[in-house]
N, CA, C and O atoms as a printed pandas DataFrame, in Angstrom:
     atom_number atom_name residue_name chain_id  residue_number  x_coord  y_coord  z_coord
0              1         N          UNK        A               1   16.981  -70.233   19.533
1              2        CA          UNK        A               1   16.686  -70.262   20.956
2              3         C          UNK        A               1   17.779  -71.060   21.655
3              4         O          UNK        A               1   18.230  -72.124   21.232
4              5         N          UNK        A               2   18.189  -70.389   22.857
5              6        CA          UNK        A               2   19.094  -71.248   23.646
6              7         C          UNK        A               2   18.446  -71.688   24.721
7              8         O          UNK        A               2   17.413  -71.082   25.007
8              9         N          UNK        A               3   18.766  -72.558   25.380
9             10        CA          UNK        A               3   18.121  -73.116   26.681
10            11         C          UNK        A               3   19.066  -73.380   27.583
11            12         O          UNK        A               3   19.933  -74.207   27.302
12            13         N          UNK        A               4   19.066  -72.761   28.753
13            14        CA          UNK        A               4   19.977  -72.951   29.815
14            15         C          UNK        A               4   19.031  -74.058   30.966
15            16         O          UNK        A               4   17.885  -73.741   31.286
16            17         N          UNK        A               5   19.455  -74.897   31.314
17            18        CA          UNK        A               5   18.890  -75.780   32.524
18            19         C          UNK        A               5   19.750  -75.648   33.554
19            20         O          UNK        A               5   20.827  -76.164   33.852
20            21         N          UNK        A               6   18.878  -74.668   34.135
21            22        CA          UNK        A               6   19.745  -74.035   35.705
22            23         C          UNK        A               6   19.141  -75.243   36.851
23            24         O          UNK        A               6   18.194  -76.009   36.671
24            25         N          UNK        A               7   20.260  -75.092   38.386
25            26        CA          UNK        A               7   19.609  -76.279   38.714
26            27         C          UNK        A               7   18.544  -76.426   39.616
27            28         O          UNK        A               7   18.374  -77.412   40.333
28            29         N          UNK        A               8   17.792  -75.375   39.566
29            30        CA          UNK        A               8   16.389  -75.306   40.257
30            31         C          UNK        A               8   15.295  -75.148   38.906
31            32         O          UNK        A               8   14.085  -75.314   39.059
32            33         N          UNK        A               9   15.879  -74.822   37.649
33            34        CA          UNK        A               9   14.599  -74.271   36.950
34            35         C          UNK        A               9   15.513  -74.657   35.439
35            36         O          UNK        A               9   16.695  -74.997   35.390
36            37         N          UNK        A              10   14.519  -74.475   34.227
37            38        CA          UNK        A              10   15.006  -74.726   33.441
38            39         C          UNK        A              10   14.074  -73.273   32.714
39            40         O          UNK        A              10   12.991  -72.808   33.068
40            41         N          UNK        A              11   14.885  -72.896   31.737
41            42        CA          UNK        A              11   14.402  -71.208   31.464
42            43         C          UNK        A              11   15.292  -71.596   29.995
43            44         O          UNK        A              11   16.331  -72.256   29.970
44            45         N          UNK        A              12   14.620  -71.030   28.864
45            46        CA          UNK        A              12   14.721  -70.626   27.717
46            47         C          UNK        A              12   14.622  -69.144   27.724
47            48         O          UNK        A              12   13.663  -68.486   28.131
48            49         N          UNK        A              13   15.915  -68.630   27.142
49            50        CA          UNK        A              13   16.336  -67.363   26.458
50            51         C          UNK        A              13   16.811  -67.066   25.427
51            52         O          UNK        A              13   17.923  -67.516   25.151
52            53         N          UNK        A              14   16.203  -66.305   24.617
53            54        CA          UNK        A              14   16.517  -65.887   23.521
54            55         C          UNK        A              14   17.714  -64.977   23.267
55            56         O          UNK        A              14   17.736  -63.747   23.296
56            57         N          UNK        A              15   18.466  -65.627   23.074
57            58        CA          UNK        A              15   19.770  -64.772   22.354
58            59         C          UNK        A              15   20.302  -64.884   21.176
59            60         O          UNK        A              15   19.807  -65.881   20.649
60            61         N          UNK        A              16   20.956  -64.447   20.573
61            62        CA          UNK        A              16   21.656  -64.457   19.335
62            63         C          UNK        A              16   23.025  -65.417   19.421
63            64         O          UNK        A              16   23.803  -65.522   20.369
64            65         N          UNK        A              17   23.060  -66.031   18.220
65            66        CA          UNK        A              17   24.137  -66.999   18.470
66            67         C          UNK        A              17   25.774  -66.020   18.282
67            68         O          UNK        A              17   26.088  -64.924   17.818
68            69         N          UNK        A              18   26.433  -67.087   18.895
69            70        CA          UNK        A              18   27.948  -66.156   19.530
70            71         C          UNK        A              18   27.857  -65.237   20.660
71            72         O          UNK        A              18   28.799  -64.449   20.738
72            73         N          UNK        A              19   26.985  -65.149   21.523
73            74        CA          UNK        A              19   27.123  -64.550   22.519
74            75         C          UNK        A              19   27.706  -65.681   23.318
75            76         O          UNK        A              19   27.404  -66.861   23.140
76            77         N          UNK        A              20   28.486  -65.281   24.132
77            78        CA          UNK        A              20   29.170  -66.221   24.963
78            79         C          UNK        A              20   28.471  -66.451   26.065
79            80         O          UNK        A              20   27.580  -65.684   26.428
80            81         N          UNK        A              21   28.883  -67.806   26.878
81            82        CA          UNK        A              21   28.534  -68.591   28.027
82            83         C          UNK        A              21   28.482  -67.817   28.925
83            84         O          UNK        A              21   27.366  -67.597   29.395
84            85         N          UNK        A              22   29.654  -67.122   29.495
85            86        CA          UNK        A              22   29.416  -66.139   30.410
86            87         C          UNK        A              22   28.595  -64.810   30.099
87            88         O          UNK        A              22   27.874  -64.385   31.001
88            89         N          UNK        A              23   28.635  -64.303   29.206
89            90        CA          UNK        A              23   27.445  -63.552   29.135
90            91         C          UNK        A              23   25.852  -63.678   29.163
91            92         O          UNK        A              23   25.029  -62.845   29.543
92            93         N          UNK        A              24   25.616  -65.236   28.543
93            94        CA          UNK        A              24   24.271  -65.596   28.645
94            95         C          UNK        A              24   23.850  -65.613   30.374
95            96         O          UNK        A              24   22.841  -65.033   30.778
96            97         N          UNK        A              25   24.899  -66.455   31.400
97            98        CA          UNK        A              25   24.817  -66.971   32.536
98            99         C          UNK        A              25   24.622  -65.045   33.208
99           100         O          UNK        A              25   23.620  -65.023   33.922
100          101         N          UNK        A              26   25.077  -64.074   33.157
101          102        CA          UNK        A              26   25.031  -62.865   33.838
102          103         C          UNK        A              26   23.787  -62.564   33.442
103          104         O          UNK        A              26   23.110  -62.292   34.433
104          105         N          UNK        A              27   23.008  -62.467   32.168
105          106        CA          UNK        A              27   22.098  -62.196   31.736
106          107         C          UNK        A              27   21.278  -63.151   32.483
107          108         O          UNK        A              27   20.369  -62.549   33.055
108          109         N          UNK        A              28   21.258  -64.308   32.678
109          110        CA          UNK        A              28   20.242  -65.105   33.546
110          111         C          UNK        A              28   20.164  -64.791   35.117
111          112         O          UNK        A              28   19.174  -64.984   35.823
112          113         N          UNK        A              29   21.175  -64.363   35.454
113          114        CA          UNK        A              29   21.491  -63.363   37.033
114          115         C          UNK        A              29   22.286  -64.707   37.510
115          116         O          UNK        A              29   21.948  -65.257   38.558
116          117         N          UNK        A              30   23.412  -65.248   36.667
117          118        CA          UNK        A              30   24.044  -66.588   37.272
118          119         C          UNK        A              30   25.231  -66.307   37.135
119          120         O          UNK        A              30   25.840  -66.182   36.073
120          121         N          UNK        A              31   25.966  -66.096   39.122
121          122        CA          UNK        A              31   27.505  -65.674   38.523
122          123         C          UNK        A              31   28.605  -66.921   37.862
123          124         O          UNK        A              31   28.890  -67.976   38.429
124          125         N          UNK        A              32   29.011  -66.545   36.778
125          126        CA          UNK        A              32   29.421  -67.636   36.092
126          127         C          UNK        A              32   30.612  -68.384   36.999
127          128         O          UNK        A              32   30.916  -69.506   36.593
128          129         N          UNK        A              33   31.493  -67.776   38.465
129          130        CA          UNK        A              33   32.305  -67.981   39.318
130          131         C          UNK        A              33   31.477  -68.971   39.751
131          132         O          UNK        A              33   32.260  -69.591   40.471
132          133         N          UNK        A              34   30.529  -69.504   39.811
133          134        CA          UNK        A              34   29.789  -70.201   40.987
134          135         C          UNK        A              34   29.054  -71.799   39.930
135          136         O          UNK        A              34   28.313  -72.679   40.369
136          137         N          UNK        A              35   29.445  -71.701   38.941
137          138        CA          UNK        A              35   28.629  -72.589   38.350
138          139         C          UNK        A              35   29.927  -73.354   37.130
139          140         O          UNK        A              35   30.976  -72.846   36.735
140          141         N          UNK        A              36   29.262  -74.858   36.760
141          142        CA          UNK        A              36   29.973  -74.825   35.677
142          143         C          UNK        A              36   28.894  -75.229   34.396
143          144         O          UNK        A              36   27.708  -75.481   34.609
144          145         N          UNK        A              37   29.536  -75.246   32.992
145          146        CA          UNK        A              37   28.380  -75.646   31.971
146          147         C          UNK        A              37   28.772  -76.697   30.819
147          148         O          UNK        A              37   29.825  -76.713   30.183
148          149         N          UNK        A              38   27.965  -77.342   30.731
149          150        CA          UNK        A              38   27.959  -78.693   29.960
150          151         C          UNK        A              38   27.094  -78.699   28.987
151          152         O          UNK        A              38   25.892  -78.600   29.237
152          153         N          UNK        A              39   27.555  -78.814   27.738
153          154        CA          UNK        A              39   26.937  -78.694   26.657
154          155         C          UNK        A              39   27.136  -80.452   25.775
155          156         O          UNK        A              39   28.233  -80.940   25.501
156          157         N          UNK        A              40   26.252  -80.884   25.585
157          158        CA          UNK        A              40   26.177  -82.958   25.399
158          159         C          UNK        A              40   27.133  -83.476   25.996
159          160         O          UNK        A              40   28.023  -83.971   25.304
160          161         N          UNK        A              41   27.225  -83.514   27.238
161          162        CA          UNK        A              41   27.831  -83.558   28.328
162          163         C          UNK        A              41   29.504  -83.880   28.110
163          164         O          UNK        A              41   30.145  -84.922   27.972
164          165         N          UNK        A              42   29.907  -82.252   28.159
165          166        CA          UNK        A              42   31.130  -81.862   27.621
166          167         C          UNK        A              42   31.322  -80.869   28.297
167          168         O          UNK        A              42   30.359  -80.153   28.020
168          169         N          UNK        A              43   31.975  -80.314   29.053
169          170        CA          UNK        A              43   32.248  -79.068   29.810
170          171         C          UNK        A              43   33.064  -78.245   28.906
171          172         O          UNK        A              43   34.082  -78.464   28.249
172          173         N          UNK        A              44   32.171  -77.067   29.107
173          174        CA          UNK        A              44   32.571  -76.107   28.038
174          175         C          UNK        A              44   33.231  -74.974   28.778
175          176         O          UNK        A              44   32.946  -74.898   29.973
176          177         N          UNK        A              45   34.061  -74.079   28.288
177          178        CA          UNK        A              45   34.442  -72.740   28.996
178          179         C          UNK        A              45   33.507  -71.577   28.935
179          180         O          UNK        A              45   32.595  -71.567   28.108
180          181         N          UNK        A              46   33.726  -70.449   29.903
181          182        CA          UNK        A              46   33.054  -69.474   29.918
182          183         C          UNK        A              46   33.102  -68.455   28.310
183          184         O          UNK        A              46   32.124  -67.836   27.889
184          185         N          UNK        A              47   34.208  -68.488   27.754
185          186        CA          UNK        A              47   33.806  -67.958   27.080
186          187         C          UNK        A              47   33.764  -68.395   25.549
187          188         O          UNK        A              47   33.791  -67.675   24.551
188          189         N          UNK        A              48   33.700  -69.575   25.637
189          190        CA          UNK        A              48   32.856  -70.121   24.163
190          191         C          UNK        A              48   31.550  -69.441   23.810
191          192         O          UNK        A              48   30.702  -69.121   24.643
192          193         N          UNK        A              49   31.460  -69.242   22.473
193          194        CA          UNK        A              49   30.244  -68.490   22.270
194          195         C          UNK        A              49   29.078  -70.048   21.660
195          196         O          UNK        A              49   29.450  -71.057   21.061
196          197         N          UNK        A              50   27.653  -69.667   22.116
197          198        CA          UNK        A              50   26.589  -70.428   22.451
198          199         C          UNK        A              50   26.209  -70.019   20.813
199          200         O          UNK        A              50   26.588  -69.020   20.201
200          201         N          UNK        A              51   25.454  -70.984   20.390
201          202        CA          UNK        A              51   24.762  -71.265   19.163
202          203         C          UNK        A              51   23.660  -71.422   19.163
203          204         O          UNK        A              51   23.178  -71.906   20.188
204          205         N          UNK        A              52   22.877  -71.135   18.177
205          206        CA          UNK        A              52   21.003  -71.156   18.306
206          207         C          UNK        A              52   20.668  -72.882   18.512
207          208         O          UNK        A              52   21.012  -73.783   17.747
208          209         N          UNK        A              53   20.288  -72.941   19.138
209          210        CA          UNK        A              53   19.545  -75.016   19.451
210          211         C          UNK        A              53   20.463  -75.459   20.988
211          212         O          UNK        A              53   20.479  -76.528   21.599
212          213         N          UNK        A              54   21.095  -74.293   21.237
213          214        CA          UNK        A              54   22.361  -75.351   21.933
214          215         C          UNK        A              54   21.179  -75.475   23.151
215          216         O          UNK        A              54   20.223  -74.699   23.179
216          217         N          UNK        A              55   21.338  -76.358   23.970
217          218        CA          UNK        A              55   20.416  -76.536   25.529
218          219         C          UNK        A              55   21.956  -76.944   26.738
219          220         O          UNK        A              55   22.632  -77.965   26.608
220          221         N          UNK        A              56   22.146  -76.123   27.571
221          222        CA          UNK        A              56   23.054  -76.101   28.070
222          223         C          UNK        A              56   22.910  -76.276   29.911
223          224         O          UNK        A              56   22.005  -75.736   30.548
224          225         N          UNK        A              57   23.878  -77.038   30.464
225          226        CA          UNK        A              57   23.331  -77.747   31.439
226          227         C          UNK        A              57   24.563  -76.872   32.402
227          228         O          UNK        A              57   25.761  -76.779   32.137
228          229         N          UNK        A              58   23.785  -76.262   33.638
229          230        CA          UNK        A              58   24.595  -75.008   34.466
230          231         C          UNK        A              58   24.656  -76.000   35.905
231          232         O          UNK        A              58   23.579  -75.911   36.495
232          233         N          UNK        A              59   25.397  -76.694   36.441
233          234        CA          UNK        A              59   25.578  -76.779   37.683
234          235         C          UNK        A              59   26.333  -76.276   38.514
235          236         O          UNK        A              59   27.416  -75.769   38.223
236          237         N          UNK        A              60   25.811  -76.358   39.773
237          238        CA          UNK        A              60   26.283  -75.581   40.722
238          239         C          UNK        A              60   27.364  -76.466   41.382
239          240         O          UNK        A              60   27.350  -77.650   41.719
240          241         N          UNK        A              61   28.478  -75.325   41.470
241          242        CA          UNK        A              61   30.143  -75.910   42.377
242          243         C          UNK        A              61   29.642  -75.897   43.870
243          244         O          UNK        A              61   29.138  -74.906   44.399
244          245         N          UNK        A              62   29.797  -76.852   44.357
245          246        CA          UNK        A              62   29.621  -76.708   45.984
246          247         C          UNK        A              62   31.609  -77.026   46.255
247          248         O          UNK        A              62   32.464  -77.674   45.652
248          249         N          UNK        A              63   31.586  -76.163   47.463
249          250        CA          UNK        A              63   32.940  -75.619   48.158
250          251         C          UNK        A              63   32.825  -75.742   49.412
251          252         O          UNK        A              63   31.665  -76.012   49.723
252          253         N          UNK        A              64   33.364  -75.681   50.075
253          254        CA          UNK        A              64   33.394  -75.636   51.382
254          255         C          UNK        A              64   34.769  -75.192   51.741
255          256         O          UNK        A              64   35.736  -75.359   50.998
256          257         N          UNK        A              65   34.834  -74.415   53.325
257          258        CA          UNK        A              65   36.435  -74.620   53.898
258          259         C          UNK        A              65   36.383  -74.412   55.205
259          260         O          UNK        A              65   37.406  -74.495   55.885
């Protein structure tokens, strides 16, 4: 089980390990352009692939211009 902690909700999804970050985040309906992810608070890239236990922490980029 992976666990993504999005930053309104925290949601467990089942995926298979090696699917990558950005694929889990599209599958959650999270464009991966808009967010970043921290895994034991380590910022990870989009396309590292996710492992079964991982709990992964998605915050949101605020921008402005």
């Amino acid at each position: 089980m992976i666990t993504l902690e999005l930053p309104e909700q925290t949601r467990e999804l089942c995926f298979t390990s090696g699917d990558t970050i950005e694929g889990l985040l599209v599958a959650a309906g999270v464009n991966p352009a808009e967010v970043i992810v921290v895994r034991d608070g380590v910022l990870i890239p989009e396309d590292t692939p996710a492992s079964d236990g991982d709990h992964l922490r998605v915050i949101s980029i605020v921008h402005g211009g």
